[in-house]
DOLO-167528 format. One record per residue (C-alpha): residue in one letter; residue number from 1; y, x, z. Coordinates in nm, 2 decimals, always signed. Layout:
! DOLO-167528
a/NUM/Y/X/Z
...
//
This chain:
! DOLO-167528
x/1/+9.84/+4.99/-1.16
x/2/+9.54/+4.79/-1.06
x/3/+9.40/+4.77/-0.71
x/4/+9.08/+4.59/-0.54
x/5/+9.14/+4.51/-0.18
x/6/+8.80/+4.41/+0.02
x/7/+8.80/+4.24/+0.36
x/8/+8.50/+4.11/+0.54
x/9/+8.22/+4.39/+0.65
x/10/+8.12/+4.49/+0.96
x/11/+7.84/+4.43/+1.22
x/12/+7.58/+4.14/+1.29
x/13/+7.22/+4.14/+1.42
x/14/+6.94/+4.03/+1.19
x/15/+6.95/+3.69/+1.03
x/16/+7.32/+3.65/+1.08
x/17/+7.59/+3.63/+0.83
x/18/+7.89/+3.75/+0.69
x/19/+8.12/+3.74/+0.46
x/20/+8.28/+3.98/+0.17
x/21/+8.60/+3.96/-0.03
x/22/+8.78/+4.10/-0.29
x/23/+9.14/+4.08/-0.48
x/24/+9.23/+4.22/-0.74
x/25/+9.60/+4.26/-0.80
x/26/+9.81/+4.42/-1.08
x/27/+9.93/+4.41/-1.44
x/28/+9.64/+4.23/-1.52
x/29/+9.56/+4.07/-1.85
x/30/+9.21/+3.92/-1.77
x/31/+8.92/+4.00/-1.60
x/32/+8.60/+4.02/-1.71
x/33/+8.28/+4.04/-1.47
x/34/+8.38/+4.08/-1.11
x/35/+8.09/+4.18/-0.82
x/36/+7.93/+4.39/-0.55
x/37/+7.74/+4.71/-0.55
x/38/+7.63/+4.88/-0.25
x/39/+7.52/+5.24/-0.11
x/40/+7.33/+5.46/+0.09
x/41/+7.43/+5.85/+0.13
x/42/+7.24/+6.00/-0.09
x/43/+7.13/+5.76/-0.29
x/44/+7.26/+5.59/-0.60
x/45/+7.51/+5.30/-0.58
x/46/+7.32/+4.98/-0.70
x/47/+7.41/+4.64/-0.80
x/48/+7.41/+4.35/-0.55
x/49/+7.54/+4.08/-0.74
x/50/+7.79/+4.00/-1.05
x/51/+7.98/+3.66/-1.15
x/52/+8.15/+3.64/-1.50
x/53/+8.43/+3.46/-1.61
x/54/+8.22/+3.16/-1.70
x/55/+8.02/+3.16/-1.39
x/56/+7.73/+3.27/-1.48
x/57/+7.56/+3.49/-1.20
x/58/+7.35/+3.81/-1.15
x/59/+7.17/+3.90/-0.83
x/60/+6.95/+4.16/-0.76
x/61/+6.59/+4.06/-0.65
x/62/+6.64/+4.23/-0.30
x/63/+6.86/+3.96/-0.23
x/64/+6.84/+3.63/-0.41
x/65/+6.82/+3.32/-0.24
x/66/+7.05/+3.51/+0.05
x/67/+7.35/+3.59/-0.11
x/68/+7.59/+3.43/-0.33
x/69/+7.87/+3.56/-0.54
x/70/+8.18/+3.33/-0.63
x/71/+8.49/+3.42/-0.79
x/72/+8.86/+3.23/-0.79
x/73/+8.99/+3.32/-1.13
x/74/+9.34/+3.17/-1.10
x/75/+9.38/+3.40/-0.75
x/76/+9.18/+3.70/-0.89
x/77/+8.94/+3.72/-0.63
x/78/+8.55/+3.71/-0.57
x/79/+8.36/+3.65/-0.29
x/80/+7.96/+3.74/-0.13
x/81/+7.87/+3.50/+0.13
x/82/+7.57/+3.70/+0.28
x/83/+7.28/+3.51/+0.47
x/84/+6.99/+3.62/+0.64
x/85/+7.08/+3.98/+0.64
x/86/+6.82/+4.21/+0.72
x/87/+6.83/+4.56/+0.87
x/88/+6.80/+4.73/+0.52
x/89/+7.09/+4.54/+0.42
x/90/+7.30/+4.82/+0.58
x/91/+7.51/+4.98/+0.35
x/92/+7.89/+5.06/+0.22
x/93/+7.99/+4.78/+0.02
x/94/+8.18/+4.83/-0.31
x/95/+8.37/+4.55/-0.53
x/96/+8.38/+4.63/-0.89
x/97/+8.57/+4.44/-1.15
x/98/+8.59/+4.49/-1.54
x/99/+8.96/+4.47/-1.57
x/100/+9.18/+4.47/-1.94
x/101/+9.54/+4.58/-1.90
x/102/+9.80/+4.64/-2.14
x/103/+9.99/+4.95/-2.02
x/104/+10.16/+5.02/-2.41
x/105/+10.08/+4.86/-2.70
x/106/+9.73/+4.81/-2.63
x/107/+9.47/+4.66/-2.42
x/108/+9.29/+4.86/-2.21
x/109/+8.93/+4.73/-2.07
x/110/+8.78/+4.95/-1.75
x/111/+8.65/+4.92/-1.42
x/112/+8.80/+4.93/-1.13
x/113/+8.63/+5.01/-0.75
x/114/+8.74/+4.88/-0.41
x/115/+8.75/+5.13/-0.15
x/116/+8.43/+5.02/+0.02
x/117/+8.35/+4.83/+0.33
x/118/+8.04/+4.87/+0.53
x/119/+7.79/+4.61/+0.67
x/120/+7.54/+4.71/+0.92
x/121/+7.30/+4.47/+1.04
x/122/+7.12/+4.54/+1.38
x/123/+6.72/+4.51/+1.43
//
């Protein structure tokens, strides 16, 4: 069984900062791309930023040059460092990791979901 455990989240007024993270713990053979998403009620959950396994980085445009996404491979674990947050930044917060296990005889590639933390920022 595979499980992502976030920490981090909560509340800061505009232009402050804070931090998210994530671990990902299990029978885990190797992990693929690890990152955020994030979500209103009501509206679809949409990517905030994703780190592969070489590094390489994927932000969306509503927040580049404000957040950053890292990732520890050898502790399973990925981080978003969030800067100048803005009111509309307030949303639950999801971690999301492409995950391959071998449960048989065979590998077995999915994604797996945190529970969601939320960030609200204050005007």
């Amino acid at each position: 069984q595979v499980q992502l455990v976030e920490s981090g989240g909560g509340l800061v007024q505009a232009g402050g900062s804070l931090r998210l993270s994530c671990a990902a713990s299990g029978r885990i053979v190797s992990i693929n791309a690890m990152g955020w998403y994030r979500q209103v009620p009501g509206k679809q959950r949409e990517l905030v930023a994703t780190v592969n396994s070489d590094g390489t980085t994927n932000y969306a445009d509503s927040v580049k040059g404000r957040f950053t996404v890292s990732r520890d491979n050898a502790k399973n674990t990925v981080t978003l460092q969030m800067n100048s947050l803005k009111p509309e930044d307030t949303q639950v917060y999801y971690c999301n990791a492409r995950i391959t296990t071998r449960p048989i005889l065979r590998d077995v590639t999915r994604d797996y979901w945190g529970q969601g933390t939320q960030v609200t920022v204050s005007s």
